[in-house]
C-alpha positions, 0 to 999 in steps of 0.5 A: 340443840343438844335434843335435836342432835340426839334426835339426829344420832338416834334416827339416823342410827336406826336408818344405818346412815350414820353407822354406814356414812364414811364406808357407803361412798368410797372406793377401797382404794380411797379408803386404804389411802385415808386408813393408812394417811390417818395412822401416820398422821397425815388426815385426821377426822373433823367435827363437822364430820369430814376428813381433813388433812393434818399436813402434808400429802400428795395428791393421791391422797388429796383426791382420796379425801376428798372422794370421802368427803363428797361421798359422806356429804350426800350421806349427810344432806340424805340424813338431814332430809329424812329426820328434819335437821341440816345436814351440818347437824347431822354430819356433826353428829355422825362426827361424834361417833367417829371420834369415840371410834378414833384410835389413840395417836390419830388425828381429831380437828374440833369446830372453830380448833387445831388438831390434837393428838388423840 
């Protein structure tokens, strides 16, 4: 598993998807609302490789997350189908990468766990 992940990481990577997935399919306003929601502590990065949201937000910012979301889960079913793995796997690796870039003080939502201050 750990080898079919970094598989993943490496392949995707090289194709651009996993350095690109979260900015590919947003609109700037979306991401000017998610930006400013995580660094209040309102939506915070998640395993799986989607935004979610801590607490709170209105629905603005609910339709800006979930535009995101949409937009990062056609990045991840396109990875999974040119490197051969599920798009869970891919948008997990890509998931890995967003953390190590998740400033200190956001939000970081672990598989199967609540959110934990970074």
């Amino acid at each position: 598993m750990i080898r079919k992940t970094m598989t993943v990481l490496a392949i995707a990577a090289a194709l651009g998807a996993v350095a690109t997935a979260p900015v590919m399919a947003q609109s700037a306003a979306a991401k000017a609302a998610v930006d400013s929601a995580k660094a209040a502590g309102t939506v915070g990065e998640q395993a799986d490789g989607f935004l979610g949201i801590v607490s709170g937000g209105d629905a603005d910012l609910r339709a800006a997350v979930a535009e995101i979301n949409t937009g990062r889960a056609a990045v991840y079913k396109d990875t999974a189908a040119k490197t051969g793995v599920t798009a869970d796997a891919a948008g997990q690796a890509t998931a890995k990468q967003l953390y190590a870039r998740l400033a200190a003080g956001q939000y970081w939502k672990p598989l199967g766990g609540g959110w934990v201050k970074k």
